[in-house]
DRENNUVEX-692584 format. One record per residue (C-alpha): residue number from 0; x, y, z. Coordinates in steps of 0.05 Angstrom, whole numbers, plus 5000, padded with zeros to 4 digits. Example, Ala and Ser with C-alpha at 12.3 -4.5 7.8 and 13.67 -1.06 7.14 Angstrom:
<sites>
+-----+------+------+------+
:   i :    u :    v :    w :
+-----+------+------+------+
:   0 : 5246 : 4910 : 5156 :
:   1 : 5273 : 4979 : 5143 :
+-----+------+------+------+
</sites>
This chain:
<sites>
+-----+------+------+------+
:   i :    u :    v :    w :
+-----+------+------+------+
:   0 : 8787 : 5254 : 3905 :
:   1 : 8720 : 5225 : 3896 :
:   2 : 8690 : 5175 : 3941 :
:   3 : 8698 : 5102 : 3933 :
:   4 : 8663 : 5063 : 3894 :
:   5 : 8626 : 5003 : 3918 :
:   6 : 8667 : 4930 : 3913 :
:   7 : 8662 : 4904 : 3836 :
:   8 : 8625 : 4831 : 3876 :
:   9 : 8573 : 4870 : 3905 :
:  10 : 8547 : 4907 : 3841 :
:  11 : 8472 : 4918 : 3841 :
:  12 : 8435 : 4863 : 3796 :
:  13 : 8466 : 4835 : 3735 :
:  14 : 8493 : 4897 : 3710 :
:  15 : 8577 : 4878 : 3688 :
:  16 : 8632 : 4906 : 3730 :
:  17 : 8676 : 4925 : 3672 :
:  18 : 8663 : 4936 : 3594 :
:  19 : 8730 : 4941 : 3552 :
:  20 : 8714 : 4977 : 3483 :
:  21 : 8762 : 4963 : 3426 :
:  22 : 8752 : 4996 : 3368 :
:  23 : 8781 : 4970 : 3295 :
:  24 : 8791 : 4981 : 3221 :
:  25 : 8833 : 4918 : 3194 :
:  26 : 8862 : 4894 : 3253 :
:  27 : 8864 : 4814 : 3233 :
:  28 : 8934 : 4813 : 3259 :
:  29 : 8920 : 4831 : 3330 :
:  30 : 8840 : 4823 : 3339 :
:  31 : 8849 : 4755 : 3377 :
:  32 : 8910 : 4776 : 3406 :
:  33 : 8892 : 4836 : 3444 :
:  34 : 8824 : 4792 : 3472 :
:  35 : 8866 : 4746 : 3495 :
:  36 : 8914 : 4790 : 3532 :
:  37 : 8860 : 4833 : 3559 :
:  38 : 8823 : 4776 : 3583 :
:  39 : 8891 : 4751 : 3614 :
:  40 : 8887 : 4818 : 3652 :
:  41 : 8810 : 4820 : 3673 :
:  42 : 8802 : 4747 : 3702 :
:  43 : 8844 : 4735 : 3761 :
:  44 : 8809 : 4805 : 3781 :
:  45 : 8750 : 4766 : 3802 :
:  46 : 8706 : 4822 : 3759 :
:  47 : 8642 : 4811 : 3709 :
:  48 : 8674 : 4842 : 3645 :
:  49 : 8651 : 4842 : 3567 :
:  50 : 8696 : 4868 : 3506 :
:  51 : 8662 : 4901 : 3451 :
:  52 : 8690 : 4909 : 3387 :
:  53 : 8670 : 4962 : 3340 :
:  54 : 8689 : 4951 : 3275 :
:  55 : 8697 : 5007 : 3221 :
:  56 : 8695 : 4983 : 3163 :
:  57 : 8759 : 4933 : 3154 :
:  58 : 8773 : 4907 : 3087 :
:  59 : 8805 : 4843 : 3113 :
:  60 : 8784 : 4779 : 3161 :
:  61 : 8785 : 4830 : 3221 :
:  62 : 8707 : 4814 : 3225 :
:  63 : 8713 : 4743 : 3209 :
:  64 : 8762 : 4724 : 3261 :
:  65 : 8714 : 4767 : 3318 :
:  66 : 8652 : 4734 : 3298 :
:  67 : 8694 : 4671 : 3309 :
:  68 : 8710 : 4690 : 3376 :
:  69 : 8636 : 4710 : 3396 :
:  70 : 8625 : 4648 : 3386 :
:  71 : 8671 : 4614 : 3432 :
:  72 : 8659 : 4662 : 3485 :
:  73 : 8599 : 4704 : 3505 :
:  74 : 8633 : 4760 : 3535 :
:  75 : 8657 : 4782 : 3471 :
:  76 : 8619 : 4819 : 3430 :
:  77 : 8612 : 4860 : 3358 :
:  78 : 8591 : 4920 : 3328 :
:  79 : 8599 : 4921 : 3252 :
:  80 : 8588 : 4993 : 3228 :
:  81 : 8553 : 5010 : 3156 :
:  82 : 8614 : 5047 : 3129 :
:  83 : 8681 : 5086 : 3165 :
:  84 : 8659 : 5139 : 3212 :
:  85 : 8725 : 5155 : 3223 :
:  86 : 8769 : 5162 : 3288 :
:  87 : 8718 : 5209 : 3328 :
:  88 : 8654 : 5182 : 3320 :
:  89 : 8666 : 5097 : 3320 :
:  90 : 8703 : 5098 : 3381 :
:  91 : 8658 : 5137 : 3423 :
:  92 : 8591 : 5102 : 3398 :
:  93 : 8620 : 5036 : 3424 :
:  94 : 8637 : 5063 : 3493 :
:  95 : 8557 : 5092 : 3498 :
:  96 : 8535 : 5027 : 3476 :
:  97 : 8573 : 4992 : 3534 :
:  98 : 8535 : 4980 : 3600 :
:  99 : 8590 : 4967 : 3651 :
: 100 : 8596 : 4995 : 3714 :
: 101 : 8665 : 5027 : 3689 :
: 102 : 8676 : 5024 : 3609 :
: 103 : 8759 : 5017 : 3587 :
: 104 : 8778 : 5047 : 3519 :
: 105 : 8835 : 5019 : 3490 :
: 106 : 8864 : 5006 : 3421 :
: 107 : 8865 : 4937 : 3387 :
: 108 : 8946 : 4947 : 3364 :
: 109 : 8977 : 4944 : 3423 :
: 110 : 9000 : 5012 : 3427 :
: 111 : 8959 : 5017 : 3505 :
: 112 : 8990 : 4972 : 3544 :
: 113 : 8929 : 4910 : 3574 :
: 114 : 8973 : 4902 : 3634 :
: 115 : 8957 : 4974 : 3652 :
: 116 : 8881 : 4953 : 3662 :
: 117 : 8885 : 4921 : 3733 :
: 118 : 8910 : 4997 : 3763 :
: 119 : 8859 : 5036 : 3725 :
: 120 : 8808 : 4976 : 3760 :
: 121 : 8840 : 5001 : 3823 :
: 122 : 8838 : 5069 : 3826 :
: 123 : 8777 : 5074 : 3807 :
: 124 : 8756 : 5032 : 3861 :
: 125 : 8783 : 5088 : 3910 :
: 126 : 8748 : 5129 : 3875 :
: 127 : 8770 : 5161 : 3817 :
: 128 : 8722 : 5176 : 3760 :
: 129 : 8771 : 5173 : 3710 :
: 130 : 8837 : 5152 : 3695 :
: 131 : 8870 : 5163 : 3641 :
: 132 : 8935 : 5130 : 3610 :
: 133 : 8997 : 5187 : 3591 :
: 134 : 9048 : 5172 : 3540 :
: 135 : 9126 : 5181 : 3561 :
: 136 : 9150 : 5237 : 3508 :
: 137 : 9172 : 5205 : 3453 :
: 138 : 9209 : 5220 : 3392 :
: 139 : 9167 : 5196 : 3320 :
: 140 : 9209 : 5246 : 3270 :
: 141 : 9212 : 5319 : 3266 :
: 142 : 9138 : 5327 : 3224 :
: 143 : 9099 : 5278 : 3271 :
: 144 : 9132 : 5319 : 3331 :
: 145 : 9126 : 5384 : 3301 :
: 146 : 9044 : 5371 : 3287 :
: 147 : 9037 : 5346 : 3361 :
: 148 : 9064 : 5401 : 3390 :
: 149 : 9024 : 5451 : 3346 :
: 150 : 8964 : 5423 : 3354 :
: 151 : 8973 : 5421 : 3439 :
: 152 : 8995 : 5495 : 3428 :
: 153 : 8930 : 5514 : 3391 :
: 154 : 8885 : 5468 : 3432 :
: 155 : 8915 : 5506 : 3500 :
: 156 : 8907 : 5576 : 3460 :
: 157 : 8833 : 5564 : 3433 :
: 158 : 8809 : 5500 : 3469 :
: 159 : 8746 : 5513 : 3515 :
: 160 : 8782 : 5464 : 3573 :
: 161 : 8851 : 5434 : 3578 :
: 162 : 8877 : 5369 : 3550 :
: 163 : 8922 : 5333 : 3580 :
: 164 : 8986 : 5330 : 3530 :
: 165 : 9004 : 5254 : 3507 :
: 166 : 8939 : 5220 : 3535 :
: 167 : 8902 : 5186 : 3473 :
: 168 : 8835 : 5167 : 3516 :
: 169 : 8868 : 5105 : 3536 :
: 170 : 8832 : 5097 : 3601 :
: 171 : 8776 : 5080 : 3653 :
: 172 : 8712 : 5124 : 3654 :
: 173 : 8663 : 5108 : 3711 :
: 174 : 8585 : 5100 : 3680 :
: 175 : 8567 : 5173 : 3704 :
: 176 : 8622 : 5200 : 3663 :
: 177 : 8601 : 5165 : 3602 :
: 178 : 8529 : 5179 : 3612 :
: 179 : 8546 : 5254 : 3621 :
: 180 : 8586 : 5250 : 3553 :
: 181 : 8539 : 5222 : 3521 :
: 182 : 8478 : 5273 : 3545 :
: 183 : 8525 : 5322 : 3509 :
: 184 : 8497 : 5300 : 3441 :
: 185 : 8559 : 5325 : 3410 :
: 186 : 8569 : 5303 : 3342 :
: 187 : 8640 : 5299 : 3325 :
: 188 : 8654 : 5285 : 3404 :
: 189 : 8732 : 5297 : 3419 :
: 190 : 8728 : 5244 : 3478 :
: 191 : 8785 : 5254 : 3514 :
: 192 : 8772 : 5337 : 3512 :
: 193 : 8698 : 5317 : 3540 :
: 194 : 8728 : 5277 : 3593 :
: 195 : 8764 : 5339 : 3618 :
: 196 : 8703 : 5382 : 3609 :
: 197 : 8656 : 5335 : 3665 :
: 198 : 8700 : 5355 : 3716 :
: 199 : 8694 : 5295 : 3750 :
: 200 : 8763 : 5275 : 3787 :
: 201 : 8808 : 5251 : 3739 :
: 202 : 8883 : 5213 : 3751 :
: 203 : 8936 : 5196 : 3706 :
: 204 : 8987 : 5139 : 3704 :
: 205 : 9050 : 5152 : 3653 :
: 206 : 9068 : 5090 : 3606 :
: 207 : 9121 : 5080 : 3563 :
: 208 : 9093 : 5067 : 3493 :
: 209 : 9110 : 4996 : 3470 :
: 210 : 9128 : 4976 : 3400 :
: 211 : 9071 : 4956 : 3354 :
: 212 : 9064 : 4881 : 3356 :
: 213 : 9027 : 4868 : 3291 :
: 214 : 9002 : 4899 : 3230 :
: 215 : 9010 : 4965 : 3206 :
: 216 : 8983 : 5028 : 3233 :
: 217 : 8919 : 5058 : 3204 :
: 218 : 8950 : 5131 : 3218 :
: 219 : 8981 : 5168 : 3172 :
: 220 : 9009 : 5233 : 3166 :
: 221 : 8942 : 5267 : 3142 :
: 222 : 8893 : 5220 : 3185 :
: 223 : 8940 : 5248 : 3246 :
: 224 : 8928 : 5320 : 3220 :
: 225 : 8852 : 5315 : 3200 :
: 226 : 8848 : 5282 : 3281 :
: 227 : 8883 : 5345 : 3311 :
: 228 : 8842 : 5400 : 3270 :
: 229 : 8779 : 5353 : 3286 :
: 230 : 8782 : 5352 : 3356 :
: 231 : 8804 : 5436 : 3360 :
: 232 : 8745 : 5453 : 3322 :
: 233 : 8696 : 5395 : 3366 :
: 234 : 8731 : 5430 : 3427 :
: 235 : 8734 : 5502 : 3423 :
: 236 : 8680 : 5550 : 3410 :
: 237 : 8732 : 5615 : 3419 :
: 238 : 8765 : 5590 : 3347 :
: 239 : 8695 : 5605 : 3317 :
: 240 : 8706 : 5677 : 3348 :
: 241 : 8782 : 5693 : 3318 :
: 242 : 8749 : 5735 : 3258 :
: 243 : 8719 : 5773 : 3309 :
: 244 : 8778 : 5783 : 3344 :
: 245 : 8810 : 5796 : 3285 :
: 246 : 8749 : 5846 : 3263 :
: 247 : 8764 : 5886 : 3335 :
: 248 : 8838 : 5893 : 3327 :
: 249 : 8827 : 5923 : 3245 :
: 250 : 8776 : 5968 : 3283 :
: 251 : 8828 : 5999 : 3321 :
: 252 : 8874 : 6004 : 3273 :
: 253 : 8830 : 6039 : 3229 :
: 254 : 8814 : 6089 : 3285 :
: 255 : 8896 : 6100 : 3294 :
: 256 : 8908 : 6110 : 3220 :
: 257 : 8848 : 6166 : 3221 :
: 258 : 8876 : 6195 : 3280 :
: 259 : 8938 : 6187 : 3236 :
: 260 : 8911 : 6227 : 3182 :
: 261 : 8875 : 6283 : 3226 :
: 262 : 8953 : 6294 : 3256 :
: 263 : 8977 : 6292 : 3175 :
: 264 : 8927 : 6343 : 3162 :
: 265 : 8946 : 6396 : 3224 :
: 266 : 9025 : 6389 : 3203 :
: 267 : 9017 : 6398 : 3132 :
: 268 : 9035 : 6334 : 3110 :
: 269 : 9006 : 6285 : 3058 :
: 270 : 8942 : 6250 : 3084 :
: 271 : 8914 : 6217 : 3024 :
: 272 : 8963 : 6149 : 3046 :
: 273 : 8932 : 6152 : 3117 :
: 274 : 8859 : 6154 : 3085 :
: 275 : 8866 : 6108 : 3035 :
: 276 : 8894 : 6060 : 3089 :
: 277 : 8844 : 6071 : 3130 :
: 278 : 8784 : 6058 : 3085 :
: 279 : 8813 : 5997 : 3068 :
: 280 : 8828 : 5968 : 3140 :
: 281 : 8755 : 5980 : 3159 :
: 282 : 8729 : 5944 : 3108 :
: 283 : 8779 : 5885 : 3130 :
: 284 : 8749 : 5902 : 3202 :
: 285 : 8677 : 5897 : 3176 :
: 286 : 8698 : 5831 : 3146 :
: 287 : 8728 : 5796 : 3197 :
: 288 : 8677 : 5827 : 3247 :
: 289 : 8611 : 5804 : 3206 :
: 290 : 8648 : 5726 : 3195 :
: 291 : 8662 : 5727 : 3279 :
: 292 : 8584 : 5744 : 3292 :
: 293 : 8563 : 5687 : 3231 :
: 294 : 8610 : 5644 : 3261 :
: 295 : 8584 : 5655 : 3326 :
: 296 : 8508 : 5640 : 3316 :
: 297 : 8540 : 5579 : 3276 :
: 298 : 8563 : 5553 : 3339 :
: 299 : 8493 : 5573 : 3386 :
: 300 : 8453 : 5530 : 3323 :
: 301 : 8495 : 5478 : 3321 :
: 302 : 8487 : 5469 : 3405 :
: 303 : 8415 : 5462 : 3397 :
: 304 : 8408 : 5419 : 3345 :
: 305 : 8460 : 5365 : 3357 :
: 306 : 8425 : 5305 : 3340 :
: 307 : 8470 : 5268 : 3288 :
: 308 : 8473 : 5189 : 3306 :
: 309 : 8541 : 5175 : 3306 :
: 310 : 8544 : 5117 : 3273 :
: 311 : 8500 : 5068 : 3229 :
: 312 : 8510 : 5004 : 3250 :
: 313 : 8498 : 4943 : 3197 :
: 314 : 8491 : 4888 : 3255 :
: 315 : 8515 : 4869 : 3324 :
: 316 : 8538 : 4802 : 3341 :
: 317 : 8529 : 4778 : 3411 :
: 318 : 8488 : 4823 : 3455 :
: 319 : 8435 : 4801 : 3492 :
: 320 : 8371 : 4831 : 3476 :
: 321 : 8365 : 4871 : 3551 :
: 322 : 8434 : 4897 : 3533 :
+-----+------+------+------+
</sites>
């Protein structure tokens, strides 16, 4: 366990206690909602917060209805982004823009529970870095199920660092964690996979997924998939190295079907089949090997020259200028 923080009132200067980040993509049903319950949660803490919305693109009066609530109150604030970024990239650029102490991610639909956020306050508080929010197991239909499970399989198999199965980066992340995150200059960051890979202490409190209040999801099927193969690839370097594995094991079985052919040859017995086998198997080997070493110095060239913003934003609505 790490060691307490310092009391929320005795922060240094004017720098707030607690920024909530709430990402959105047409979320006009539940925008003022999930302010409202979040600041329902925050106040009676007797903590400086802000909530940032980062908007990705919405096609309806999601940004309308924020800008109306900016104006009402001050802690509220916007982020309009030029175009999608998609489910990586928005998310995380709002939590490096916040400035709070701790930073909460959580999604606008009501899918992460706001009544959860006083206990992530608190353990952190004693100390923990990060805490993170885990899904009961629950049942979403045999595809859905069957995906999730594949994609923890191959994410434990090739994945640089362990993710924690069900937890969606709902969660607290003290400032050092997000500042360490973010020196990472990773370009399609898998957040949650990052948090695991600071090492700093890290707790999680199970929650039973509540039905969806409003609206209608933004995930699909493929946006689900194209998440899963996003964050394996942003996560593991060893699935740039499979060919190479794969290059290795044709090696050897090249050398077993010459040996294969030399024993042929001794007992008088057809070799051409053990030849011909061979000579293609090494050129599979070759293959595979060459693709594993490309793939490889893909990977060192893309760690040093990570410098993709992660977002274009189009205008921000309500932070100060020494934000």
């Amino acid at each position: 366990m790490g060691t307490a923080h310092p009391p929320l009132d005795q922060a240094a200067g004017h720098q707030t206690d607690v920024s909530v980040v709430i990402p959105c993509r047409n979320e006009e049903a539940n925008a003022e909602a999930i302010a409202a319950a979040v600041i329902a949660e925050l106040e009676p803490l007797d903590v400086t917060f802000d909530i940032i919305f980062i908007d990705n693109e919405s096609v309806d009066r999601t940004v309308e209805i924020i800008r109306a609530m900016c104006a009402r109150d001050p802690r509220i604030r916007l982020i309009i982004n030029t175009r999608n970024f998609g489910q990586m990239r928005s998310p995380t650029h709002g939590i490096f823009e916040a400035r709070g102490r701790a930073v909460i991610g959580m999604c606008a639909d009501f899918q992460d529970p706001p009544a959860l956020l006083p206990r992530f306050i608190e353990r952190w508080r004693a100390g923990i870095d990060i805490v993170l929010g885990v899904r009961e197991s629950e049942k979403s239909g045999f595809i859905l199920d069957t995906t999730r499970k594949l994609s923890y399989t191959l994410a434990r198999s090739f994945g640089d660092h362990a993710i924690i199965p069900n937890a969606t980066g709902f969660g607290l992340y003290d400032r050092k964690v997000v500042d360490a995150i973010k020196a990472m200059n990773e370009p399609e960051p898998f957040f949650r996979g990052m948090l695991v890979e600071t090492g700093y202490p890290l707790e999680t409190i199970t929650y039973h997924r509540p039905v969806r209040a409003r609206g209608k999801s933004n995930n699909n099927f493929f946006a689900l998939l194209d998440f899963a193969v996003g964050g394996l690839t942003a996560s593991s370097k060893r699935l740039l190295r499979v060919p190479l594995y794969l290059g290795v094991l044709g090696a050897v079985a090249t050398l077993v079907m010459g040996i294969g052919g030399v024993i042929a040859f001794f007992a008088h017995r057809p070799i051409a089949g053990w030849f011909i086998a061979m000579v293609l198997q090494a050129q599979f080997a070759l293959l595979f090997g060459f693709l594993g070493l490309m793939g490889d110095h893909i990977r060192l060239i893309s760690e040093r020259t990570r410098r993709t913003p992660l977002v274009l934003e189009r205008e921000r609505v309500n932070f100060p200028q020494d934000y």
